[in-house]
C-alpha beads as a LAMMPS data file, in Angstrom:
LAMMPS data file: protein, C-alpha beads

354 atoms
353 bonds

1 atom types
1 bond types

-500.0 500.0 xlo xhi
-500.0 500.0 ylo yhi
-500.0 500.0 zlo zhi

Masses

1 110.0

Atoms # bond

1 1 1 218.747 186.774 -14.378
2 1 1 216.218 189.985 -14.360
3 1 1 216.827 191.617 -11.084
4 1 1 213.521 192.888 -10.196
5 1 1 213.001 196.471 -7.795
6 1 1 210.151 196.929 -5.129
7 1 1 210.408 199.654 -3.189
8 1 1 209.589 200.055 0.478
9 1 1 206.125 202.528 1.207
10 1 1 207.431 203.832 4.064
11 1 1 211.190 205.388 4.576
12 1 1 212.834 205.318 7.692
13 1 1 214.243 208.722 9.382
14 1 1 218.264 208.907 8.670
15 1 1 220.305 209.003 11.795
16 1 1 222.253 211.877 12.843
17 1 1 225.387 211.155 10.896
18 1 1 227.889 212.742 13.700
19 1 1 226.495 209.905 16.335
20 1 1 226.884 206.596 13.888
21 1 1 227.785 203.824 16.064
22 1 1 228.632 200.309 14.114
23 1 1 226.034 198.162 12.837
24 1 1 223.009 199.123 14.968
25 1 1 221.269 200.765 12.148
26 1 1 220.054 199.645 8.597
27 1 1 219.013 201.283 5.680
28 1 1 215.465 200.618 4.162
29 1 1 216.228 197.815 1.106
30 1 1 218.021 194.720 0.927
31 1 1 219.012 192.282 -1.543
32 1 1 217.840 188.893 -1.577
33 1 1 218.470 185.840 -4.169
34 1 1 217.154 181.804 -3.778
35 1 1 218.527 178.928 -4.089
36 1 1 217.524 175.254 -4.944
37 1 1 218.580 172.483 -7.090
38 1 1 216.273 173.004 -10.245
39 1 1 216.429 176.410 -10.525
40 1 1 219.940 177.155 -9.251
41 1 1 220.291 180.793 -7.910
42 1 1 217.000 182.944 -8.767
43 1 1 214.527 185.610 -8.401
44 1 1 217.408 188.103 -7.352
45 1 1 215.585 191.237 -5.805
46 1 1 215.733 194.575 -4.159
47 1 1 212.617 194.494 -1.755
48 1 1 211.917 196.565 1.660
49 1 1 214.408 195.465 4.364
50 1 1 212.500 192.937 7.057
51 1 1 212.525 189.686 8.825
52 1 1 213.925 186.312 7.518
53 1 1 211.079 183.902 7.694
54 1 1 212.535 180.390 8.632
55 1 1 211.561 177.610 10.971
56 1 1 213.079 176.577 13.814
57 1 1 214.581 173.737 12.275
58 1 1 216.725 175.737 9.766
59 1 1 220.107 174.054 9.130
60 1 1 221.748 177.164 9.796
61 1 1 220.713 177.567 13.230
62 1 1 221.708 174.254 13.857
63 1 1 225.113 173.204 11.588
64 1 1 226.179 176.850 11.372
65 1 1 226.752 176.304 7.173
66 1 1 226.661 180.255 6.206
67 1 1 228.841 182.698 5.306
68 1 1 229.541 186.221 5.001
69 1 1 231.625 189.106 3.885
70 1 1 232.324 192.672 4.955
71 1 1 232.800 195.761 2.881
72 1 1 232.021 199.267 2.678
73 1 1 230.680 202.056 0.808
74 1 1 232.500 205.576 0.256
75 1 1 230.857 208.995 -0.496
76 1 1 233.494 211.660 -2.074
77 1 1 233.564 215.209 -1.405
78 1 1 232.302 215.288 -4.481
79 1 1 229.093 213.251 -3.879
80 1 1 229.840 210.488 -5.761
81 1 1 229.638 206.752 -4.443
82 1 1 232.506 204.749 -4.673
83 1 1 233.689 201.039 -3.577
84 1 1 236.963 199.814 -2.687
85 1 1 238.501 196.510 -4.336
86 1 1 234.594 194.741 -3.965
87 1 1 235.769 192.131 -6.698
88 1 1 238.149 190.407 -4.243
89 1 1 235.716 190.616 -1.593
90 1 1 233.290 188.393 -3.338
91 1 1 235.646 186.414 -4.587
92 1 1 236.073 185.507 -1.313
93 1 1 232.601 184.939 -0.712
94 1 1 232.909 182.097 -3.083
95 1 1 235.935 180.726 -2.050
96 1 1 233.937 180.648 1.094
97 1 1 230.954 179.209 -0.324
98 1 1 233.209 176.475 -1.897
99 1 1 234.504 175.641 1.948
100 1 1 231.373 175.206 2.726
101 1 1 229.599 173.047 0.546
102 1 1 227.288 176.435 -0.612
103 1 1 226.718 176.685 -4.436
104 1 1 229.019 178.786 -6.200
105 1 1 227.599 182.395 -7.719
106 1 1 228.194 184.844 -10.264
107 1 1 230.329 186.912 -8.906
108 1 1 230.117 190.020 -11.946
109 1 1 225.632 189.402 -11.047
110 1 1 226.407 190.249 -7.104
111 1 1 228.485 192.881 -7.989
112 1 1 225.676 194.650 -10.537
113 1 1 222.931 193.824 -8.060
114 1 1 224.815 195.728 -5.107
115 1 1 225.369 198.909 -7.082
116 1 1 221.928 198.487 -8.107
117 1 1 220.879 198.385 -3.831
118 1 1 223.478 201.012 -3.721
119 1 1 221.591 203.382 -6.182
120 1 1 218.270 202.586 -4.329
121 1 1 219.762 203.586 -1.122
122 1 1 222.345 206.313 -2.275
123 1 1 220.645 208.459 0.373
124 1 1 221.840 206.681 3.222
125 1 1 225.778 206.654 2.332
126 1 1 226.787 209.141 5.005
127 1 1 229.199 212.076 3.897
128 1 1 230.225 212.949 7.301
129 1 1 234.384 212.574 8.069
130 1 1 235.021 209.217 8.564
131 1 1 231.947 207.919 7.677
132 1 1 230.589 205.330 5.371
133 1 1 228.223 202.510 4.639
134 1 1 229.052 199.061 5.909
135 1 1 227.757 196.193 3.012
136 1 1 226.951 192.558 4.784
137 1 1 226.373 190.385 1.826
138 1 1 225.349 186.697 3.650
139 1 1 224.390 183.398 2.364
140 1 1 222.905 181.126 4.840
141 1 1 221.333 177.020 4.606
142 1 1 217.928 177.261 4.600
143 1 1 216.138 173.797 4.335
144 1 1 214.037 172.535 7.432
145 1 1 215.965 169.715 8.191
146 1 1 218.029 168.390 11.422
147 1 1 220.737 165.643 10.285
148 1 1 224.458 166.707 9.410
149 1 1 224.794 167.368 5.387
150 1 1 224.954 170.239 3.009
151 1 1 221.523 172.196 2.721
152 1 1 219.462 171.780 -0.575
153 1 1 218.403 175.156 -0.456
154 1 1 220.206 178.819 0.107
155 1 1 219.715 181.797 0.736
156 1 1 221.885 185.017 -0.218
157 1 1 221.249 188.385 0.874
158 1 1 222.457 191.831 1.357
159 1 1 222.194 194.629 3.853
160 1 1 223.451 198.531 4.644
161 1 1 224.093 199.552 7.857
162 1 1 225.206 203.632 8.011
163 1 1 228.755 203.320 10.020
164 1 1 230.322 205.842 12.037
165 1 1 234.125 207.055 11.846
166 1 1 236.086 203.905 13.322
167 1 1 238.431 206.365 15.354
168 1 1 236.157 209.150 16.057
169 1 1 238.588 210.571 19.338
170 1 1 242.065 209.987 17.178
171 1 1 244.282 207.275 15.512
172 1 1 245.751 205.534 18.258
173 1 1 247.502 202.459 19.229
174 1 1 245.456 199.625 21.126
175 1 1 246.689 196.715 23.195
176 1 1 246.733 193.288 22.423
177 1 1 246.653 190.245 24.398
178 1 1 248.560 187.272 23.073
179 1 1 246.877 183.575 23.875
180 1 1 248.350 180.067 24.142
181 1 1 245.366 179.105 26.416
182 1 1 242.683 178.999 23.789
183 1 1 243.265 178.078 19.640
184 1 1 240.433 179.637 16.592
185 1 1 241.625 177.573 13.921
186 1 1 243.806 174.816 12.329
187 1 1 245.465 174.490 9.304
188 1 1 242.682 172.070 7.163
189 1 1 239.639 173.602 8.602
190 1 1 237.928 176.728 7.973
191 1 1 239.582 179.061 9.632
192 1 1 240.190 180.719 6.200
193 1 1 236.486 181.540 5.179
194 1 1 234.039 184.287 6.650
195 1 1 231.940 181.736 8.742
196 1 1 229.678 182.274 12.020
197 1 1 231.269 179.647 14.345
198 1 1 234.999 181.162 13.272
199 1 1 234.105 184.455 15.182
200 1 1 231.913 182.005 17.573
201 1 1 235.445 180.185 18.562
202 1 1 236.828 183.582 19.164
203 1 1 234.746 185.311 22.033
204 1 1 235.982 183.599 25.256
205 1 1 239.405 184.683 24.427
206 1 1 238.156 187.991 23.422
207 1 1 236.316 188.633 26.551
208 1 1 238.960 187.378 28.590
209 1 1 241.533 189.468 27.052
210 1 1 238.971 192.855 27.810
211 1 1 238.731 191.825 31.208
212 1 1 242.562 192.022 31.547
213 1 1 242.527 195.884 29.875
214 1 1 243.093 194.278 26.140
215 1 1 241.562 195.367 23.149
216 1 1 242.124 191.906 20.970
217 1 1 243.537 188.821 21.383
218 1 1 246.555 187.496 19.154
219 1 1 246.087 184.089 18.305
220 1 1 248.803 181.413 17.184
221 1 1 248.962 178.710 15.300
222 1 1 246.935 175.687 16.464
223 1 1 249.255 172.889 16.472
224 1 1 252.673 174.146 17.897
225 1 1 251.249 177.154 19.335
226 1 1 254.198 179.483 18.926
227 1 1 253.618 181.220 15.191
228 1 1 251.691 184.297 15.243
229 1 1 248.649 184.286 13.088
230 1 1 245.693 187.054 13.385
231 1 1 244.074 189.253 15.371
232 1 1 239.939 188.569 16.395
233 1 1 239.204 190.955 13.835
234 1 1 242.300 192.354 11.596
235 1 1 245.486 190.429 10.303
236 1 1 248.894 191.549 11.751
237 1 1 252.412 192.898 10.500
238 1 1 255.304 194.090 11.866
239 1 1 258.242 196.214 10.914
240 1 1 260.913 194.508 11.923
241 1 1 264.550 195.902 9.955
242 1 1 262.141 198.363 7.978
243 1 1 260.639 195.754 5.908
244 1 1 257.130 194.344 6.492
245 1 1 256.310 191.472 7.295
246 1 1 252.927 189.622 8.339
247 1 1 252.225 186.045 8.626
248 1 1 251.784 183.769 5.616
249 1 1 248.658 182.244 3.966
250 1 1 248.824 179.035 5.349
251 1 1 244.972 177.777 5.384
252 1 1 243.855 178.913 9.060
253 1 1 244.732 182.835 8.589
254 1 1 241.587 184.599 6.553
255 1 1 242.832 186.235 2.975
256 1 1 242.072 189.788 4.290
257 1 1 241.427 192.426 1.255
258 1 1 242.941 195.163 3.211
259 1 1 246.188 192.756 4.230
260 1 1 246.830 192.470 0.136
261 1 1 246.865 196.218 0.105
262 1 1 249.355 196.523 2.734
263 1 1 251.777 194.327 1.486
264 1 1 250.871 195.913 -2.552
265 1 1 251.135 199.392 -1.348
266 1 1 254.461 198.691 0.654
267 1 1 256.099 197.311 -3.191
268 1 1 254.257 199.895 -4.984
269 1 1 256.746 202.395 -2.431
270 1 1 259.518 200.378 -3.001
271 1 1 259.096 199.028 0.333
272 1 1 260.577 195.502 1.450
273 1 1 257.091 193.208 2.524
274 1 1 257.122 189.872 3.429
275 1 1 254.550 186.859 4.060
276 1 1 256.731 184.047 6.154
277 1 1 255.966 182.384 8.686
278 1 1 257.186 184.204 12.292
279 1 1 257.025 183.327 15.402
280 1 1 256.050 184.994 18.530
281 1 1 259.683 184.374 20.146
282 1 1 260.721 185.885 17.358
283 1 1 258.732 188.900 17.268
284 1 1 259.760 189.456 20.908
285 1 1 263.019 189.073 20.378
286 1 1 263.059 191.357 17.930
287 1 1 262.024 193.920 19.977
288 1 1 264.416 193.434 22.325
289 1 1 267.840 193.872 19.862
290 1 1 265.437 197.176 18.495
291 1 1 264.889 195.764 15.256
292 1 1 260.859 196.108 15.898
293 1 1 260.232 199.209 15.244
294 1 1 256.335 198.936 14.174
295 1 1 253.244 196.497 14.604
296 1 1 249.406 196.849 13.156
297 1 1 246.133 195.189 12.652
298 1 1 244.562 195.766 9.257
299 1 1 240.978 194.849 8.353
300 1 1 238.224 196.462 6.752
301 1 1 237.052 198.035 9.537
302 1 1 239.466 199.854 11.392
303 1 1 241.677 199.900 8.074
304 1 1 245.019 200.247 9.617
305 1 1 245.075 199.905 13.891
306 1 1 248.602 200.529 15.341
307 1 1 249.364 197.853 18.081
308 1 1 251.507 200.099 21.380
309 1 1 251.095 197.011 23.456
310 1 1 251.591 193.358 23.119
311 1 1 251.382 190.713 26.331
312 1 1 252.433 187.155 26.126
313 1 1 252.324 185.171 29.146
314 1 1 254.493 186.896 31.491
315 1 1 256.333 189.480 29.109
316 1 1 254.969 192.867 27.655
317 1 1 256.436 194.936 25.020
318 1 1 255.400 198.795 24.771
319 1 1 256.143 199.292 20.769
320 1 1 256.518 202.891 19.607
321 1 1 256.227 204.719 22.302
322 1 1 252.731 205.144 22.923
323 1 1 252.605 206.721 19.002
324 1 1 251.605 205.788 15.934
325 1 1 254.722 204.764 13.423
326 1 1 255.191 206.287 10.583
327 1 1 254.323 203.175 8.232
328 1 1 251.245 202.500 10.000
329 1 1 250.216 206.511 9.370
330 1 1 251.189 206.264 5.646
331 1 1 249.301 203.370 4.897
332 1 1 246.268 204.096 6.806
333 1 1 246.049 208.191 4.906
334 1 1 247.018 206.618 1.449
335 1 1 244.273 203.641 1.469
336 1 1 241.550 206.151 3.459
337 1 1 242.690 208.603 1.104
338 1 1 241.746 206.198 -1.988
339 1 1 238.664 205.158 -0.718
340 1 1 237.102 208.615 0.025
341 1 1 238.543 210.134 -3.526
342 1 1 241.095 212.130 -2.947
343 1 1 244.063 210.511 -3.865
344 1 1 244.670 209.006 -6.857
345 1 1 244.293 205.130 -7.425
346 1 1 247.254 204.185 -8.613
347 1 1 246.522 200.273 -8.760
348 1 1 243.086 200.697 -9.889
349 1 1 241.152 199.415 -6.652
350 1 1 238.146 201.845 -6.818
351 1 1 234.951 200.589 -8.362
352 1 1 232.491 203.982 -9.058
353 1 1 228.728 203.247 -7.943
354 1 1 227.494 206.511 -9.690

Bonds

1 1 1 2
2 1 2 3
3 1 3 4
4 1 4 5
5 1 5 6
6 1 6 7
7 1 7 8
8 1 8 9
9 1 9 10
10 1 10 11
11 1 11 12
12 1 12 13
13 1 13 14
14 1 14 15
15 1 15 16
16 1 16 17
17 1 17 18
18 1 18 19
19 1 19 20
20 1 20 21
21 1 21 22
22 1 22 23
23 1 23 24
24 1 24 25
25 1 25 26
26 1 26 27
27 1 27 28
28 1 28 29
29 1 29 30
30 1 30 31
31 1 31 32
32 1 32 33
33 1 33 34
34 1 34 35
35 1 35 36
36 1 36 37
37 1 37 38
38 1 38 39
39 1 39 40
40 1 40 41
41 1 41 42
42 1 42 43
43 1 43 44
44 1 44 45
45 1 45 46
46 1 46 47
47 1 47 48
48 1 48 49
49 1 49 50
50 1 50 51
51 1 51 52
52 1 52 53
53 1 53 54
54 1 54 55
55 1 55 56
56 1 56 57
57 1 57 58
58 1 58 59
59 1 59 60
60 1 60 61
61 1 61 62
62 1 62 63
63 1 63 64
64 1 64 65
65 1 65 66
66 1 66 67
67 1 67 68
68 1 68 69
69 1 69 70
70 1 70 71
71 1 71 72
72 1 72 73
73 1 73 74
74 1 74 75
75 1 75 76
76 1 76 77
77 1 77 78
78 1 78 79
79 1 79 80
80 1 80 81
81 1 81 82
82 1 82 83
83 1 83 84
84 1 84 85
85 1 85 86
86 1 86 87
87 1 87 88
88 1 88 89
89 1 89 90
90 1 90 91
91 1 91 92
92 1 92 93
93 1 93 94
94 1 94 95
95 1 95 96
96 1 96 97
97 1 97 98
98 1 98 99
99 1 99 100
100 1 100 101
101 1 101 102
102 1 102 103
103 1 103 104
104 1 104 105
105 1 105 106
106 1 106 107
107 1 107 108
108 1 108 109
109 1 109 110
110 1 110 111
111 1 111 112
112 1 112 113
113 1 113 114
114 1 114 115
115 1 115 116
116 1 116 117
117 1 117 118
118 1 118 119
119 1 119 120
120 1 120 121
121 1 121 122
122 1 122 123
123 1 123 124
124 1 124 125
125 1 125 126
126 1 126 127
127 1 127 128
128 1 128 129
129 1 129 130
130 1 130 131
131 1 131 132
132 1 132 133
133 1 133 134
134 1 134 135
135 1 135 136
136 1 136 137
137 1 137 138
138 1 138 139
139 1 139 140
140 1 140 141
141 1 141 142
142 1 142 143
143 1 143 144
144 1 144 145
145 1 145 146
146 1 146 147
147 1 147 148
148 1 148 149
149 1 149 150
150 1 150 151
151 1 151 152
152 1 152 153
153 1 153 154
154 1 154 155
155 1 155 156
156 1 156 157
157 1 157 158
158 1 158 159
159 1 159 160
160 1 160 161
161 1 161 162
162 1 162 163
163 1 163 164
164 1 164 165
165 1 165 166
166 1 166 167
167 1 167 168
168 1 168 169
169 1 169 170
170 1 170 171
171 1 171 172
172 1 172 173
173 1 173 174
174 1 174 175
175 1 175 176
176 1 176 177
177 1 177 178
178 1 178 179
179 1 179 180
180 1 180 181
181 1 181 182
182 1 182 183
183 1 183 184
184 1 184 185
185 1 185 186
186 1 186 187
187 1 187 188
188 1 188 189
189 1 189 190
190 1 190 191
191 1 191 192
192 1 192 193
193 1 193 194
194 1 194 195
195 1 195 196
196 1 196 197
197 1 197 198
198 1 198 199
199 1 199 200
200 1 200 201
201 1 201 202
202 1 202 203
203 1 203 204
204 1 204 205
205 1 205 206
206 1 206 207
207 1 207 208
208 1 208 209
209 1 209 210
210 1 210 211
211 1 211 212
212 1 212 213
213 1 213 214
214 1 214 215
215 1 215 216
216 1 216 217
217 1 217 218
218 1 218 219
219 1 219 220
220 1 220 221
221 1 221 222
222 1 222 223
223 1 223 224
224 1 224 225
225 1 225 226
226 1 226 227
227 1 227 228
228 1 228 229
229 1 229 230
230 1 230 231
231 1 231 232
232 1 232 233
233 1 233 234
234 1 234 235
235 1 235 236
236 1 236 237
237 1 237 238
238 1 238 239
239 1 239 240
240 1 240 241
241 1 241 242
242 1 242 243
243 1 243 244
244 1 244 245
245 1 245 246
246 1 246 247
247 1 247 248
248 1 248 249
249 1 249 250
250 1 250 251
251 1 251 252
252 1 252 253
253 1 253 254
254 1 254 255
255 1 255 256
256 1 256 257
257 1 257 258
258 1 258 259
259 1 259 260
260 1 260 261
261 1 261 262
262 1 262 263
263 1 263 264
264 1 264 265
265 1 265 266
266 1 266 267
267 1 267 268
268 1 268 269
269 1 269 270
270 1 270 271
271 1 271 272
272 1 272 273
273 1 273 274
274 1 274 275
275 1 275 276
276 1 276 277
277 1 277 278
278 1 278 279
279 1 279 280
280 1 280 281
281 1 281 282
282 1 282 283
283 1 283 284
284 1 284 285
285 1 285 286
286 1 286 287
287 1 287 288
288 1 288 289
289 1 289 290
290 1 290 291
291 1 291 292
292 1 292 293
293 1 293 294
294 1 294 295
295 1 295 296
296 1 296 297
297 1 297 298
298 1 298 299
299 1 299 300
300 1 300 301
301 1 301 302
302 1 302 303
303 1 303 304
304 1 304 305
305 1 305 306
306 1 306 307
307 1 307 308
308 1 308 309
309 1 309 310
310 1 310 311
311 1 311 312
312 1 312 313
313 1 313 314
314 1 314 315
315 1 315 316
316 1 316 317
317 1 317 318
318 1 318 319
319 1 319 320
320 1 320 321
321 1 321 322
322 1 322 323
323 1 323 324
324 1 324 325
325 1 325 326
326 1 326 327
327 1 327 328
328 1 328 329
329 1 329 330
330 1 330 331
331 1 331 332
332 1 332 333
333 1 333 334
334 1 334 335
335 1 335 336
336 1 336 337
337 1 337 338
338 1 338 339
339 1 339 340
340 1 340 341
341 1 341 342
342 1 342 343
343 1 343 344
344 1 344 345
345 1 345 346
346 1 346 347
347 1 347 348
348 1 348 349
349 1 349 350
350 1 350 351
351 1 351 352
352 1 352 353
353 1 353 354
């Protein structure tokens, strides 16, 4: 496929890189690609960022068949543009896609086409601390139809949104509220893609858990309700005897890009990790013989977010102190350290833009 290149006449104004906020604010291009039956995926294109055009009876608005990813964009003190690990991220995408009845892509095309967006909009990547450009690749159902089956037609686009430093008053520990009272996912659904109504099932427990002073909610499993799975927005591990360990991939827990670097990074070190399934008795009780020592979120967001406070039911455990541990530290300065270029790459994760 020929990627073609229009660009917008008019350029927005950057925003003042020390007052980023997340996702409020979008660069001046996107990508966009079609779908249909006889012509497969097509007409992939860079074009001025704007409005979807759809009708109201778009199957997406309706059946909620789309899917998304999230990654970002790195500038280096040197100036250069760099990506971290965006290979697994769209392989995701398609082992979303496949979830959800959406036509596979190439994965090596979307790559080429978002450095290509990238180079259009190199301007935007912010170089402040902290700072960098957030990537929202999408593919959404798009024929004008309301009855329950896959969509004929797709389609897959791409947009930047200039993202402020995650922790911009300090790297510190957040509480989180475990749940029995509401479930996201089972085992044999979707709960392992990056799909609207999985983030949908997840904001009643989220605002519940704010209104009671909690930054997340914990969910467990969905059928016994006692092993621990993820966090609204991050996957979890704990340090529990020094060794790492963080739930298993068990169908209902998403595959998250920065939970495979925590767990490669820890054996890279020499480190004991883990993926088992664990319970949240067991985490508890852990922390009461002292064998917890450490417990973190990690996503692409926040990259590593140290946990001081978990709540289940009646019982709350104050882990570390108040402080961030000393694995958490190590892993969030080594992987922020890759990303922004200067540390080396030791298991090749960084994909150069320009």
């Amino acid at each position: 496929m020929q990627l073609t290149i229009t660009q917008s006449k008019t350029l927005k104004p950057k925003p003042d890189e020390t007052k980023l906020g997340f996702g409020t604010v979008f660069t001046d291009h996107m990508f966009n690609m079609d779908y249909n039956p006889e012509k497969g995926w097509h007409n992939p294109r860079i074009e001025p960022y704007g409005p979807l055009v759809m009708e109201p009876s778009t199957m997406v608005l309706h059946y909620g068949q789309g899917i998304f990813e999230g990654l970002k964009a790195y500038r280096t003190a040197q100036g250069k543009i760099q990506l971290f690990r965006p290979q697994e991220n769209f392989k995701r995408f398609n082992y979303s896609a496949q979830k959800l009845c959406i036509p596979q892509f190439d994965e090596a095309f979307a790559l080429k086409a978002l450095k290509e967006l990238l180079k259009v909009e190199k301007a935007w990547v912010p170089s402040a601390p902290g700072t960098s450009l957030y990537i929202r690749p999408t593919i959404i159902a798009t024929d004008p139809f309301l009855g329950v089956r896959a969509s004929h037609t797709y389609r897959f686009f791409i947009i930047l949104s200039p993202v402020g430093a995650y922790y911009p008053e300090g790297f510190n520990p957040v509480k989180i509220l475990v749940t029995r009272e509401h479930v996201r996912a089972v085992r044999g659904g979707i709960g392992d893609t990056k799909t609207m109504g999985n983030y949908a099932a997840s904001l009643l427990a989220g605002e519940k858990a704010h209104q009671a002073g909690y930054t997340q909610v914990l969910w467990l499993d969905g059928v016994e309700q006692k092993y621990v799975e993820e966090v609204g927005s991050m996957n979890i591990h704990f340090v529990i005897d020094n060794e790492i360990v963080t739930p298993i991939l068990n169908g209902s827990i998403l595959s998250g890009v920065t939970r495979d670097s925590v767990l490669a990074l820890a054996r890279h070190w020499g480190m004991p990790a883990s993926e088992r399934k664990i319970s949240i008795d067991e985490v508890f009780a852990a922390y009461e013989r002292g064998r917890l020592t450490e417990v973190f979120g990690s996503g692409t967001a926040a990259v590593i977010s140290p946990v001081g406070e978990l709540k289940y039911e009646e019982k709350r455990i104050a882990i570390g102190q108040g402080k961030v541990g000393p694995v958490a530290q190590r892993l969030f300065d080594t992987i922020m350290d890759i990303q922004y270029g200067r540390a080396d790459d030791p298991l090749g994760w960084i994909e150069a833009v320009e």
